[in-house]
HTML snippet that shows the backbone in 3Dmol.js (N, CA, C, O; Angstrom):
<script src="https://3Dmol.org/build/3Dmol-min.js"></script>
<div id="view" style="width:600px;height:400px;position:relative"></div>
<script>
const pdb = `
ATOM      1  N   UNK A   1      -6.045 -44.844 107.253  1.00  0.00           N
ATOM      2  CA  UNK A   1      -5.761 -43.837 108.250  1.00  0.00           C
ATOM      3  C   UNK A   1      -6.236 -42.486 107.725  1.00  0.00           C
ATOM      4  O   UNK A   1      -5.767 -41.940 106.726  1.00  0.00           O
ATOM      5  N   UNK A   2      -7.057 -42.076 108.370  1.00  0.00           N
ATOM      6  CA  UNK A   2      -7.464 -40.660 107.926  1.00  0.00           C
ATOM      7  C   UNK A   2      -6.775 -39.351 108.162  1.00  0.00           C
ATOM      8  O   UNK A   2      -6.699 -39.294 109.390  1.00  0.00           O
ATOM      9  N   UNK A   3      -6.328 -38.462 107.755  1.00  0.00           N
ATOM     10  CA  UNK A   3      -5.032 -37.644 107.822  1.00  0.00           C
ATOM     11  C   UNK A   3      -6.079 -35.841 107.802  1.00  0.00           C
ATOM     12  O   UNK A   3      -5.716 -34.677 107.632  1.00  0.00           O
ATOM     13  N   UNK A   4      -7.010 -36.290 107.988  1.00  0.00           N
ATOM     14  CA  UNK A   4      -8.669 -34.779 107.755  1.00  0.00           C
ATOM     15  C   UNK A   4      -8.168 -33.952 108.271  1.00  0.00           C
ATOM     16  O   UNK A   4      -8.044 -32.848 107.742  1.00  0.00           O
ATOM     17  N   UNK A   5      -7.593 -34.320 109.828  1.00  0.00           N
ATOM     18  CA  UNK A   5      -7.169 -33.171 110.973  1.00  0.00           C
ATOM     19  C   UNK A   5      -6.221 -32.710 110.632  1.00  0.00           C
ATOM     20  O   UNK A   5      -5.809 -32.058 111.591  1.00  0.00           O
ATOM     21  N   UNK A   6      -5.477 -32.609 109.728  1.00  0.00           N
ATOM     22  CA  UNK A   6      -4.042 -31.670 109.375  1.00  0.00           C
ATOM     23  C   UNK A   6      -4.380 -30.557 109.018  1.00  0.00           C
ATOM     24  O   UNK A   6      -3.663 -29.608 109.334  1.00  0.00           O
ATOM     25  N   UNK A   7      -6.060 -30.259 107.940  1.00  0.00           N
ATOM     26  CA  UNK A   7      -6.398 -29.533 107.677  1.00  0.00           C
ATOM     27  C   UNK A   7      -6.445 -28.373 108.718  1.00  0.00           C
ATOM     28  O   UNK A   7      -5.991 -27.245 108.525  1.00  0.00           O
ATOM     29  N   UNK A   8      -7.138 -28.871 109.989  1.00  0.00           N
ATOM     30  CA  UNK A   8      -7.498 -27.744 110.702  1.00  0.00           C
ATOM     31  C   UNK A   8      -5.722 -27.041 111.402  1.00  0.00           C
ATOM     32  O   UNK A   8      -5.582 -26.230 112.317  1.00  0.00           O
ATOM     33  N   UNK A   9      -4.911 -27.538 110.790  1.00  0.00           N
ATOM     34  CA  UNK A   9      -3.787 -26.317 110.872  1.00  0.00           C
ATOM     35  C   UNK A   9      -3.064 -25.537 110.044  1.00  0.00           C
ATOM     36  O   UNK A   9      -2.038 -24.879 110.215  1.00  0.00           O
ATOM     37  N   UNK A  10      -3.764 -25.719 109.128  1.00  0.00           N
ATOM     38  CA  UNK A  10      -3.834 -24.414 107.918  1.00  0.00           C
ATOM     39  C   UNK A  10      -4.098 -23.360 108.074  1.00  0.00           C
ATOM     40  O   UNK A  10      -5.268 -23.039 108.284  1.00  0.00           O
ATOM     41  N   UNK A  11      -3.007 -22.377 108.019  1.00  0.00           N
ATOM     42  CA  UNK A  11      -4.090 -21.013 108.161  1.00  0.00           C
ATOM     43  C   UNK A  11      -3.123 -20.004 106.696  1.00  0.00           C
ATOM     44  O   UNK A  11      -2.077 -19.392 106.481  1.00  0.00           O
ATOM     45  N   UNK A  12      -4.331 -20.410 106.083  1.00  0.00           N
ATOM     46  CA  UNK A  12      -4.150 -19.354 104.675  1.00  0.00           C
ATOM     47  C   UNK A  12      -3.474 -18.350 104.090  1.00  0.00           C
ATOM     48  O   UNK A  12      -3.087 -18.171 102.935  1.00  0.00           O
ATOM     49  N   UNK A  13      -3.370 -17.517 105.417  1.00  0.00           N
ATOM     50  CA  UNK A  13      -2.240 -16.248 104.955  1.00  0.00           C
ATOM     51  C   UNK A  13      -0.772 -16.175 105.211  1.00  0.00           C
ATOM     52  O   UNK A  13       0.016 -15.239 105.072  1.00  0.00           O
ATOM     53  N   UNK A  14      -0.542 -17.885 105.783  1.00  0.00           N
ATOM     54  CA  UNK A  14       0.606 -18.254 105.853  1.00  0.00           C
ATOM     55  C   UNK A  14       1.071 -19.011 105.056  1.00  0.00           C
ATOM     56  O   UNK A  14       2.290 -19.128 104.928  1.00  0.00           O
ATOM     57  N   UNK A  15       0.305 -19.612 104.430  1.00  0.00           N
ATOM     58  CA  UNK A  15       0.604 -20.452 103.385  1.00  0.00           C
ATOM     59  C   UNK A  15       0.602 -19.890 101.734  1.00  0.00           C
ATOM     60  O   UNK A  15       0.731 -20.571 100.716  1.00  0.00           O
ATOM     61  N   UNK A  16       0.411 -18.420 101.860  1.00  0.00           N
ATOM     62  CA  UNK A  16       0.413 -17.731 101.074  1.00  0.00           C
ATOM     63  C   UNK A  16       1.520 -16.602 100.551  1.00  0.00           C
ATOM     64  O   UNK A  16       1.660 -15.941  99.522  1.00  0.00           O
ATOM     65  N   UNK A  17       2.316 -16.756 101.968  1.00  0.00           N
ATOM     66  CA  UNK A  17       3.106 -15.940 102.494  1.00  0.00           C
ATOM     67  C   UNK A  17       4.311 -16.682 102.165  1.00  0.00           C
ATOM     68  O   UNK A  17       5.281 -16.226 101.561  1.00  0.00           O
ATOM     69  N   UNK A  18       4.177 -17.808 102.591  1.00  0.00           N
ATOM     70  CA  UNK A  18       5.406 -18.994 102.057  1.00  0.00           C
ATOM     71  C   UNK A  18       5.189 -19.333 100.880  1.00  0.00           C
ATOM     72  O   UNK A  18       5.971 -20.184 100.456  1.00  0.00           O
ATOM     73  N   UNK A  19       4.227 -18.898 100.020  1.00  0.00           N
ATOM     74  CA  UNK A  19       4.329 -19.585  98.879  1.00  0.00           C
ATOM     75  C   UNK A  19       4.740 -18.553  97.772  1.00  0.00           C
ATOM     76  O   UNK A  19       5.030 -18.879  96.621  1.00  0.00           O
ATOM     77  N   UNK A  20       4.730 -17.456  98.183  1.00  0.00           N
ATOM     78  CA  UNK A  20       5.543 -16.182  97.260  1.00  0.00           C
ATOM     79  C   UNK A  20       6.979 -16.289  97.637  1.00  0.00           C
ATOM     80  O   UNK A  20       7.906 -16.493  96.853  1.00  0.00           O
ATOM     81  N   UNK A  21       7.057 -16.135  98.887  1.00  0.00           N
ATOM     82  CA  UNK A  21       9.038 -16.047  99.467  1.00  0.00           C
ATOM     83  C   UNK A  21       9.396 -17.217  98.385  1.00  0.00           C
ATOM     84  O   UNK A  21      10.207 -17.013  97.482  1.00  0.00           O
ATOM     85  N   UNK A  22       8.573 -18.724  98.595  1.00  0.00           N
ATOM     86  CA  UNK A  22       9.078 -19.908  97.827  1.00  0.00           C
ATOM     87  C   UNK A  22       9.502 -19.763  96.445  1.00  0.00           C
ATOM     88  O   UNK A  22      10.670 -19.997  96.134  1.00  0.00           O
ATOM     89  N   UNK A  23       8.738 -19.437  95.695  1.00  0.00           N
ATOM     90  CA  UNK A  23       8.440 -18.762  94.414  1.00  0.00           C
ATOM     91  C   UNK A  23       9.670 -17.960  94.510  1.00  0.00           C
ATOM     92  O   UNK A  23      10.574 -18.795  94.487  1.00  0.00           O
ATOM     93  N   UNK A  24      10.304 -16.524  94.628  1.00  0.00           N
ATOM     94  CA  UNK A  24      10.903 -15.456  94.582  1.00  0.00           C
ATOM     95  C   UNK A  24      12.249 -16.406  94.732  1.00  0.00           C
ATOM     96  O   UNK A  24      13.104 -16.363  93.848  1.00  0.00           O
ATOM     97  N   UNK A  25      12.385 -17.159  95.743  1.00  0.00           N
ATOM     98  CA  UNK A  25      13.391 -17.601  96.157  1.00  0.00           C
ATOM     99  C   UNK A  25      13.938 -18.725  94.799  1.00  0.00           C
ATOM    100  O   UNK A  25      15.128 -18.879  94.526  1.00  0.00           O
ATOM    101  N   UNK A  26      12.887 -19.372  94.124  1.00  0.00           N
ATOM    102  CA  UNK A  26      13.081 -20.579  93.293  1.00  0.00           C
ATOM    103  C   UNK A  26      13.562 -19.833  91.925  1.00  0.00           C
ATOM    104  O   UNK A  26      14.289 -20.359  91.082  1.00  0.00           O
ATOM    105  N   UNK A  27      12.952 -18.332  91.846  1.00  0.00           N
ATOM    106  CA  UNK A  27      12.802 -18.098  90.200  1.00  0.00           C
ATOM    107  C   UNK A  27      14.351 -17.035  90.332  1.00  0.00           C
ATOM    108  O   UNK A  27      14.984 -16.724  89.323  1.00  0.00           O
ATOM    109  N   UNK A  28      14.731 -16.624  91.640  1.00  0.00           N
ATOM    110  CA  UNK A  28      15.569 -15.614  91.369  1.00  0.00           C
ATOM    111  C   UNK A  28      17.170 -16.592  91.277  1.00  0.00           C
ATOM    112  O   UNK A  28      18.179 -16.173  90.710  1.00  0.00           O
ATOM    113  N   UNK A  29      17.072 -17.745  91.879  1.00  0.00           N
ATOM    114  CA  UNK A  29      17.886 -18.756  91.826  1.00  0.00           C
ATOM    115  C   UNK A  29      19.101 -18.297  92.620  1.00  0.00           C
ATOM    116  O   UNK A  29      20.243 -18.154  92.182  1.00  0.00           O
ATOM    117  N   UNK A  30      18.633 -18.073  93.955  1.00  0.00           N
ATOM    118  CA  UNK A  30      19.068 -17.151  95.014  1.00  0.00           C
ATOM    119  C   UNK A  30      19.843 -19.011  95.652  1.00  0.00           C
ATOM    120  O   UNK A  30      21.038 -19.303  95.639  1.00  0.00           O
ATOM    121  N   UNK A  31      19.013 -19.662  95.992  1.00  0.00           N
ATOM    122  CA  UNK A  31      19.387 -20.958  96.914  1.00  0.00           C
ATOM    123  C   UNK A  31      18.974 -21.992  96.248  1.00  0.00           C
ATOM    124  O   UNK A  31      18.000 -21.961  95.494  1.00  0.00           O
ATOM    125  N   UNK A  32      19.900 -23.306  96.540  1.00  0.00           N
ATOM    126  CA  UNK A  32      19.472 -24.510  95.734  1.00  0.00           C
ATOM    127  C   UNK A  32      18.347 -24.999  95.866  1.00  0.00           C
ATOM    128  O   UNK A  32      17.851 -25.053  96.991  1.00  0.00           O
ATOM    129  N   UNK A  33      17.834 -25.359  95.027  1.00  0.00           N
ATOM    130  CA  UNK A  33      16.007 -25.642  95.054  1.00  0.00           C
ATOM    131  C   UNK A  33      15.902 -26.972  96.618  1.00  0.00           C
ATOM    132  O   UNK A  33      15.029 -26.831  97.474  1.00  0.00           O
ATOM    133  N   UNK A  34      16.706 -27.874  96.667  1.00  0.00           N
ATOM    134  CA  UNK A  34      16.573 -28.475  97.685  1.00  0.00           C
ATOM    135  C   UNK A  34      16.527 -27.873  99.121  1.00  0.00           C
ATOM    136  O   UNK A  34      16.124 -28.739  99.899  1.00  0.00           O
ATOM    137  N   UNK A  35      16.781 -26.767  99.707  1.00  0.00           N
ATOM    138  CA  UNK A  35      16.593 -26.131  99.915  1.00  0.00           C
ATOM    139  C   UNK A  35      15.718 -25.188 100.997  1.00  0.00           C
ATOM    140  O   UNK A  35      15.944 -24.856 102.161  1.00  0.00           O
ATOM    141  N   UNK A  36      14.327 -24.842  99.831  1.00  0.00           N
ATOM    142  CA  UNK A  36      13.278 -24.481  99.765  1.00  0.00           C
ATOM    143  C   UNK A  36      12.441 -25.216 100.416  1.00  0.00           C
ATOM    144  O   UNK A  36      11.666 -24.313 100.732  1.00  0.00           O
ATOM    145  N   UNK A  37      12.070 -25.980 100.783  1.00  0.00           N
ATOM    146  CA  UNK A  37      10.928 -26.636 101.970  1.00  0.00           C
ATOM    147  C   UNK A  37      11.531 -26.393 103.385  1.00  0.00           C
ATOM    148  O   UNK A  37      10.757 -25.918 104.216  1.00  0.00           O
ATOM    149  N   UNK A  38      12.382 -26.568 103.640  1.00  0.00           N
ATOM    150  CA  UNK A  38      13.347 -25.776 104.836  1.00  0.00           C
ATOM    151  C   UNK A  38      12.712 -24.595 105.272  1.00  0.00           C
ATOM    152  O   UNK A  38      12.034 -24.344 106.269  1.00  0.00           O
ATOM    153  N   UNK A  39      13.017 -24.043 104.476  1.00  0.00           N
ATOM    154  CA  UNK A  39      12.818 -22.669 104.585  1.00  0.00           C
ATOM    155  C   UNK A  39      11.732 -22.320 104.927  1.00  0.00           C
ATOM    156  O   UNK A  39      11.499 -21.954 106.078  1.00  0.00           O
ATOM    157  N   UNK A  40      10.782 -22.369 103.917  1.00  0.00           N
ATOM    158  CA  UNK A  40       9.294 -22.259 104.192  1.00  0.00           C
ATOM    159  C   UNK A  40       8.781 -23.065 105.140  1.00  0.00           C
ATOM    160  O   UNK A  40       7.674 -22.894 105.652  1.00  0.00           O
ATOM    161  N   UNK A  41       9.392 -23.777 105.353  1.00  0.00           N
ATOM    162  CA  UNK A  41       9.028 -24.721 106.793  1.00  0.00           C
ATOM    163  C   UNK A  41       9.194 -23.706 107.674  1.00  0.00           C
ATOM    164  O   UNK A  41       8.121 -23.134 107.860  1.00  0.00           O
ATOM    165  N   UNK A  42      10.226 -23.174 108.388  1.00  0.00           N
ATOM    166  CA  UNK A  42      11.221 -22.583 108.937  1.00  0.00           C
ATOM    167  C   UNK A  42       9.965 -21.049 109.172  1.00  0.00           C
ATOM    168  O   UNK A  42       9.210 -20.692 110.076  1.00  0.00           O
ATOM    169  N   UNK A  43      10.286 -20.587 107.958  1.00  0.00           N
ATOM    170  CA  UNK A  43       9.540 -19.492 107.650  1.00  0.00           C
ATOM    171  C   UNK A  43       7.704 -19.438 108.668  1.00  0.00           C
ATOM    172  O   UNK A  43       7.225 -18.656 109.489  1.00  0.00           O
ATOM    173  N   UNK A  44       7.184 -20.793 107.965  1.00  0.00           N
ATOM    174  CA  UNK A  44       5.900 -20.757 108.263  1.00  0.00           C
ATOM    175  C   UNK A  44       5.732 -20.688 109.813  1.00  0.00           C
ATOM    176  O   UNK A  44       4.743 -20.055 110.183  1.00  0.00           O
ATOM    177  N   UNK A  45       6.694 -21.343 110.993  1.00  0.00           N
ATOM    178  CA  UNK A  45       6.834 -21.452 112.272  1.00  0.00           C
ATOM    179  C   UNK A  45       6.843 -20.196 112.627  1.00  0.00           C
ATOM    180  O   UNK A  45       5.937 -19.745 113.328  1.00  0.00           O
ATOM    181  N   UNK A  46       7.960 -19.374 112.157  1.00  0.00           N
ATOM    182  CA  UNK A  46       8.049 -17.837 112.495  1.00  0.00           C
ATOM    183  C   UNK A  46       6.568 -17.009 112.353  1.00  0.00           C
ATOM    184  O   UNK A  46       6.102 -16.163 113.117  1.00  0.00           O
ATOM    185  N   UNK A  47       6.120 -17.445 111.361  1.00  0.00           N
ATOM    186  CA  UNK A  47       4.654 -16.961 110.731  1.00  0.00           C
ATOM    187  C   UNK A  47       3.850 -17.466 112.176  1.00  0.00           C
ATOM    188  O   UNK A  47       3.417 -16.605 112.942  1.00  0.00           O
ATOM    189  N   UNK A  48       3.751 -18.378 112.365  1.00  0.00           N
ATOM    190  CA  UNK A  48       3.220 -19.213 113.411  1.00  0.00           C
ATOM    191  C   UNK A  48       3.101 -18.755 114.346  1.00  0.00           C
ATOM    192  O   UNK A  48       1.918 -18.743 114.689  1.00  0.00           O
ATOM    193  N   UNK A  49       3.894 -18.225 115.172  1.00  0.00           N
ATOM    194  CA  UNK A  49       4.541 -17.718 116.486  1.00  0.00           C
ATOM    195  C   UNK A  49       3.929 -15.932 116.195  1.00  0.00           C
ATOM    196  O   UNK A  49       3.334 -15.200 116.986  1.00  0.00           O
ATOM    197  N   UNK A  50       4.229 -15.747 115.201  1.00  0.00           N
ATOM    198  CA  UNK A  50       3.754 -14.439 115.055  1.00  0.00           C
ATOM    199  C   UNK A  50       2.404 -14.166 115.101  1.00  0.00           C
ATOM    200  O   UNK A  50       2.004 -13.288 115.864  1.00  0.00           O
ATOM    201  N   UNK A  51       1.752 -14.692 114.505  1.00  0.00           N
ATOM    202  CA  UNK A  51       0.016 -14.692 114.325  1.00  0.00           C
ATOM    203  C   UNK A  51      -0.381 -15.261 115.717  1.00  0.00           C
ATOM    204  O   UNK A  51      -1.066 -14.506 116.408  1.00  0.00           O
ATOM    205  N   UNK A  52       0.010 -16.731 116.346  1.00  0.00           N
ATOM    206  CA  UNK A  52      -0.699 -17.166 117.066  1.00  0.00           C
ATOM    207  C   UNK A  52       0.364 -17.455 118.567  1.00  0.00           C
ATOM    208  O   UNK A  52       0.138 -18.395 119.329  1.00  0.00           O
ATOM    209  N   UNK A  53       1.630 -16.361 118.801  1.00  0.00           N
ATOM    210  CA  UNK A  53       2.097 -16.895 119.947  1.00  0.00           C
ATOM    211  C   UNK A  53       2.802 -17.850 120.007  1.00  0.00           C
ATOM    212  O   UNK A  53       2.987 -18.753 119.191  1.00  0.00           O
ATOM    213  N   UNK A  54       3.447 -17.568 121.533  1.00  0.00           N
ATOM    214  CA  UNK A  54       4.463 -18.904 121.316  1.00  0.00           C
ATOM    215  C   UNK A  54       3.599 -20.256 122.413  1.00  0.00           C
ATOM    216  O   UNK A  54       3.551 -20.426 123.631  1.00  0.00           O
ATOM    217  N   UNK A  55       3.001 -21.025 121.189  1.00  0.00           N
ATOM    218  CA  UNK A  55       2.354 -22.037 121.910  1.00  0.00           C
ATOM    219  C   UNK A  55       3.189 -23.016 120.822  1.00  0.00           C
ATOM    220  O   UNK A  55       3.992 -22.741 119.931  1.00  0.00           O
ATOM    221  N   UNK A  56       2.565 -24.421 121.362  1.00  0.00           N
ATOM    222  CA  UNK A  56       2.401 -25.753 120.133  1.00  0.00           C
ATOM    223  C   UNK A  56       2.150 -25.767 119.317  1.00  0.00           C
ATOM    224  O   UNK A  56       2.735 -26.275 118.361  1.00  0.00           O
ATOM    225  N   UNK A  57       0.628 -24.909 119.357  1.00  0.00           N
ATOM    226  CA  UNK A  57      -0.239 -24.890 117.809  1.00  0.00           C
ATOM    227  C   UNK A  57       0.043 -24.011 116.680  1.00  0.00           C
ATOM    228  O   UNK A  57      -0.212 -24.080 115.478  1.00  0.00           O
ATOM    229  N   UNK A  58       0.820 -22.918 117.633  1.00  0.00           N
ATOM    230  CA  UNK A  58       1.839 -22.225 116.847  1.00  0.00           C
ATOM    231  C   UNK A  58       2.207 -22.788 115.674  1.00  0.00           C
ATOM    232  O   UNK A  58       1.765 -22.735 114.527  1.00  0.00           O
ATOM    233  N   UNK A  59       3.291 -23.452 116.308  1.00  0.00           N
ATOM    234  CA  UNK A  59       4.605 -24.033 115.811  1.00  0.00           C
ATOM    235  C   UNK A  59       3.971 -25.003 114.799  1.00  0.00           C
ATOM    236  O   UNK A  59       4.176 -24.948 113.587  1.00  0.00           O
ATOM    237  N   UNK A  60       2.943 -26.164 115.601  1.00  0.00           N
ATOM    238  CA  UNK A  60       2.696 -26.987 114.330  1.00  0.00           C
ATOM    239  C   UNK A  60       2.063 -26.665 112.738  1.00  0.00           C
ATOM    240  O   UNK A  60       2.212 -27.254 111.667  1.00  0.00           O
ATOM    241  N   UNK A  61       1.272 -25.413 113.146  1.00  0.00           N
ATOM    242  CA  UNK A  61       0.155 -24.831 112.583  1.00  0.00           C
ATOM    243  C   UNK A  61       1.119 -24.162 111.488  1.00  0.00           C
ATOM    244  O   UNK A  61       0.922 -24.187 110.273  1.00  0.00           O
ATOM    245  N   UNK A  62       2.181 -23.568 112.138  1.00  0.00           N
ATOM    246  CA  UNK A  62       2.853 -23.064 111.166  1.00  0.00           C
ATOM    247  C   UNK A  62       3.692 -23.636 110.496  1.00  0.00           C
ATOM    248  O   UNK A  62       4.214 -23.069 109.537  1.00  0.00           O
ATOM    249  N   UNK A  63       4.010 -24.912 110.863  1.00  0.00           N
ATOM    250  CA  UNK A  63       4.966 -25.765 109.990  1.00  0.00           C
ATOM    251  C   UNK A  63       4.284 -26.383 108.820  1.00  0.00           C
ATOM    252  O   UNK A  63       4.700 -26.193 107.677  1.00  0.00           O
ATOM    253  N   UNK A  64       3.262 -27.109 109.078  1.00  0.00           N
ATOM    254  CA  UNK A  64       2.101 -27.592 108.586  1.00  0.00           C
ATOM    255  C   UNK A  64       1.902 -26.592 107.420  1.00  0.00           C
ATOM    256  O   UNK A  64       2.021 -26.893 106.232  1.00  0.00           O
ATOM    257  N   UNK A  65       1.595 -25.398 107.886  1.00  0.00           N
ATOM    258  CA  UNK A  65       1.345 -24.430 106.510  1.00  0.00           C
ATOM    259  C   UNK A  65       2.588 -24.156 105.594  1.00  0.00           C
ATOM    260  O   UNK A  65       2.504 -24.202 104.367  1.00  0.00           O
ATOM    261  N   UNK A  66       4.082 -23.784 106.461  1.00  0.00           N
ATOM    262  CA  UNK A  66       4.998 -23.298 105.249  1.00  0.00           C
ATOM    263  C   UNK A  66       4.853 -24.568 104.562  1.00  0.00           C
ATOM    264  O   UNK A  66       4.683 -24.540 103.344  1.00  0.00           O
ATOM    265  N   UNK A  67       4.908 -25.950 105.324  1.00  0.00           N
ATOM    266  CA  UNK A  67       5.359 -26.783 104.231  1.00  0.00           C
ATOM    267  C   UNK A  67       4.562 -26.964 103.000  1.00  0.00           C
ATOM    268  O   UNK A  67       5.096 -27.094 101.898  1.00  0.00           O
ATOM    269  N   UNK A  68       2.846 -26.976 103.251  1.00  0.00           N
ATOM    270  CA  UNK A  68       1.675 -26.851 102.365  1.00  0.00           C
ATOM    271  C   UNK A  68       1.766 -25.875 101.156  1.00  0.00           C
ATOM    272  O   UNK A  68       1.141 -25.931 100.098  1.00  0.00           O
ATOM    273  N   UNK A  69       2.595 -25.065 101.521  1.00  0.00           N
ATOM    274  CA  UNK A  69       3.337 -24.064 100.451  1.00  0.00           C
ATOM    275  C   UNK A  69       3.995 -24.755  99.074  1.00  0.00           C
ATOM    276  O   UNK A  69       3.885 -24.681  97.850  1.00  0.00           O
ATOM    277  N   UNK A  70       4.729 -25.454 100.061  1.00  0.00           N
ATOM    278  CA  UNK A  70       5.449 -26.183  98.894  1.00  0.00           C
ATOM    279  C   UNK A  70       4.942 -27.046  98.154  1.00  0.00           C
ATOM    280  O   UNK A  70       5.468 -27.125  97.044  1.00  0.00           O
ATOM    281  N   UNK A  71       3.895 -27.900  98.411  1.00  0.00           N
ATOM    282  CA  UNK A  71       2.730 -28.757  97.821  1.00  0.00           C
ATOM    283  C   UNK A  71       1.874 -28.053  96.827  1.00  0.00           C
ATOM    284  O   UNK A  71       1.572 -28.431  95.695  1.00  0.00           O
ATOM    285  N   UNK A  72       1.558 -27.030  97.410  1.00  0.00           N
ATOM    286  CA  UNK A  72       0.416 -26.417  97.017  1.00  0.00           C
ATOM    287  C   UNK A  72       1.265 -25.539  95.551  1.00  0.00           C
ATOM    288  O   UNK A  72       0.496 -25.046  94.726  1.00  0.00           O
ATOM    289  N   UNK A  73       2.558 -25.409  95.338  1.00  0.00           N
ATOM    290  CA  UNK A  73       3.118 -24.975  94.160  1.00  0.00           C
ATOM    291  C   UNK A  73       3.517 -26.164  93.628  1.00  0.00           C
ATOM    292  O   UNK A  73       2.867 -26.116  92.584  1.00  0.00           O
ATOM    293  N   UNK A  74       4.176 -27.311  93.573  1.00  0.00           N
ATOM    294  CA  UNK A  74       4.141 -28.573  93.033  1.00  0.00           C
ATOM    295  C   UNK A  74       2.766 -28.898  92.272  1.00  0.00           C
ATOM    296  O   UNK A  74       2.951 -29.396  91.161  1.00  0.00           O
ATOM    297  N   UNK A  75       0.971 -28.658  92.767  1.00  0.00           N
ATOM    298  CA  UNK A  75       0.409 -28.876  92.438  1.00  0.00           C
ATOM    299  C   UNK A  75       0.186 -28.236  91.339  1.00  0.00           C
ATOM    300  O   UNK A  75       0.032 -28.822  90.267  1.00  0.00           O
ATOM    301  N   UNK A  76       0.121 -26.356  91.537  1.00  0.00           N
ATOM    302  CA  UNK A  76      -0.673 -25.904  90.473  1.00  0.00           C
ATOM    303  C   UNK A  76       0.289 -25.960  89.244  1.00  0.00           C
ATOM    304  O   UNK A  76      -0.212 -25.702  88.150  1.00  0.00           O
ATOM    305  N   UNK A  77       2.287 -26.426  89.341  1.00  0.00           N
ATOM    306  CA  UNK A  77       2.393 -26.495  88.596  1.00  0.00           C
ATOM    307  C   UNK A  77       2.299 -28.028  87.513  1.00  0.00           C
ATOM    308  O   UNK A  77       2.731 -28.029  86.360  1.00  0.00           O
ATOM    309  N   UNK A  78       1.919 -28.741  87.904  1.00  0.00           N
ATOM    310  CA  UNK A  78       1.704 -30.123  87.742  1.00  0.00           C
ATOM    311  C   UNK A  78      -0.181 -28.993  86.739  1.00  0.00           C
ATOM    312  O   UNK A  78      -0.331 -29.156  85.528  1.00  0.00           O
ATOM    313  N   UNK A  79      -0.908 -28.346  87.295  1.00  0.00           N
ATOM    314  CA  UNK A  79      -2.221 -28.578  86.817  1.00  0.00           C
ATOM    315  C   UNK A  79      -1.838 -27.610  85.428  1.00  0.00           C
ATOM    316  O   UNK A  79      -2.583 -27.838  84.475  1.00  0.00           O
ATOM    317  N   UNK A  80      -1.048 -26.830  85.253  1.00  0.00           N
ATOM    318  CA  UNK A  80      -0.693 -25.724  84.254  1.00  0.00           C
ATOM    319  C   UNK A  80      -0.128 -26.047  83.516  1.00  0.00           C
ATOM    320  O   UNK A  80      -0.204 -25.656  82.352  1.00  0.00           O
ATOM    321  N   UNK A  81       0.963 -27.234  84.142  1.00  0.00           N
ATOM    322  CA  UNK A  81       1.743 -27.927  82.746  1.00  0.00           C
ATOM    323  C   UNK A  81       3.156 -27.426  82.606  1.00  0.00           C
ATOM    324  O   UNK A  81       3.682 -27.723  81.533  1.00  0.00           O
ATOM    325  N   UNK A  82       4.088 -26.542  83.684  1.00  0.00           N
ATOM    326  CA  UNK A  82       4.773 -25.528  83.528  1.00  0.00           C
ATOM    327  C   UNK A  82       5.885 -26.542  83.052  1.00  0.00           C
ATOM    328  O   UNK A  82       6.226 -27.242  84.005  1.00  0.00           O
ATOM    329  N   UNK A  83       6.480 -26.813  82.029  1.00  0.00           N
ATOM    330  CA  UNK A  83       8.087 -27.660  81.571  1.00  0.00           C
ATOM    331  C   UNK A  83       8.641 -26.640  81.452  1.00  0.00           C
ATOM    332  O   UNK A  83       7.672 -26.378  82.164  1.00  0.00           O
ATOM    333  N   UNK A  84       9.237 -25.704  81.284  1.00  0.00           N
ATOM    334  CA  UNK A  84      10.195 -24.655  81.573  1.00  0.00           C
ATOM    335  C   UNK A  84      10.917 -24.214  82.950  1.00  0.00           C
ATOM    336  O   UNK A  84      11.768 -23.370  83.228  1.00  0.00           O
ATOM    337  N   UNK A  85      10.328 -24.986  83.541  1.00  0.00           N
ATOM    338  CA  UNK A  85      10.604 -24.866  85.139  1.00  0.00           C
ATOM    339  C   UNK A  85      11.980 -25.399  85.340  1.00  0.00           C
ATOM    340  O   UNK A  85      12.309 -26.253  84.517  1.00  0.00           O
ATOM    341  N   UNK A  86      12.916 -25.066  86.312  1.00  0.00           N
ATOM    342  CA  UNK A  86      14.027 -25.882  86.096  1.00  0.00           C
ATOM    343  C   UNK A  86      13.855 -26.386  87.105  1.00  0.00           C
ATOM    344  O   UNK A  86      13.285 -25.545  87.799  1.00  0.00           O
ATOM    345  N   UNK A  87      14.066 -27.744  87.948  1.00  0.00           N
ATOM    346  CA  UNK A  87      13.949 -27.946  88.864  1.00  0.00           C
ATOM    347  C   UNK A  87      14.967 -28.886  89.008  1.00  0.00           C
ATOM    348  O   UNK A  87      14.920 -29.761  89.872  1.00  0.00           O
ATOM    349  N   UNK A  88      16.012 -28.746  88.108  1.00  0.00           N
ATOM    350  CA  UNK A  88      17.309 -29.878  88.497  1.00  0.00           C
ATOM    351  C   UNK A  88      18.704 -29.072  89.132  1.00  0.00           C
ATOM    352  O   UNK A  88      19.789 -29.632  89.294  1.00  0.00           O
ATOM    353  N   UNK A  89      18.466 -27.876  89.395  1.00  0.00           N
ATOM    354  CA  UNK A  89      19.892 -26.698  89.677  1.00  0.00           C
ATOM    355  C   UNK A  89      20.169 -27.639  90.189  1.00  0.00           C
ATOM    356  O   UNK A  89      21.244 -27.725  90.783  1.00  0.00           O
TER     357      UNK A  89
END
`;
const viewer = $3Dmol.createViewer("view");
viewer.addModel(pdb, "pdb");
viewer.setStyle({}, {cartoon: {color: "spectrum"}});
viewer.zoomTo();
viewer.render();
</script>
């Protein structure tokens, strides 16, 4: 099953946007890390609606991205190596 088309609901400065709040939110140890995809989920829709209106593509476009947030920091810390991370609060 090819999953290509998810890409085209990315939009970058939302997923960039959720991925600092994510960050700020994880390191200041403000809310339980479980949490955090919620949010930026949550977050990215609002982002969504804001940039592109209140349509569908909105909403998906922006869910799609907060959540990519959260991936997209799982990854680079998986590529950096970060073990100091706490991720059991």
């Amino acid at each position: 099953m090819d999953l290509g088309w998810i890409t085209d609901y990315f939009i970058p400065i939302i997923i960039l946007a959720c991925l600092g709040i994510g960050y700020i939110i994880k390191k200041i140890n403000m809310i339980d890390n479980k949490f955090i995809p919620a949010i930026v989920g949550t977050l990215g829709i609002i982002f969504g609606f804001i940039t592109n209106g209140f349509t569908f593509y909105a909403f998906t476009a922006g869910l799609a991205s907060g959540l990519a947030s959260t991936g997209l920091y799982e990854a680079f810390k998986q590529v950096i190596g970060d073990k100091d991370s706490d991720d059991t609060k």
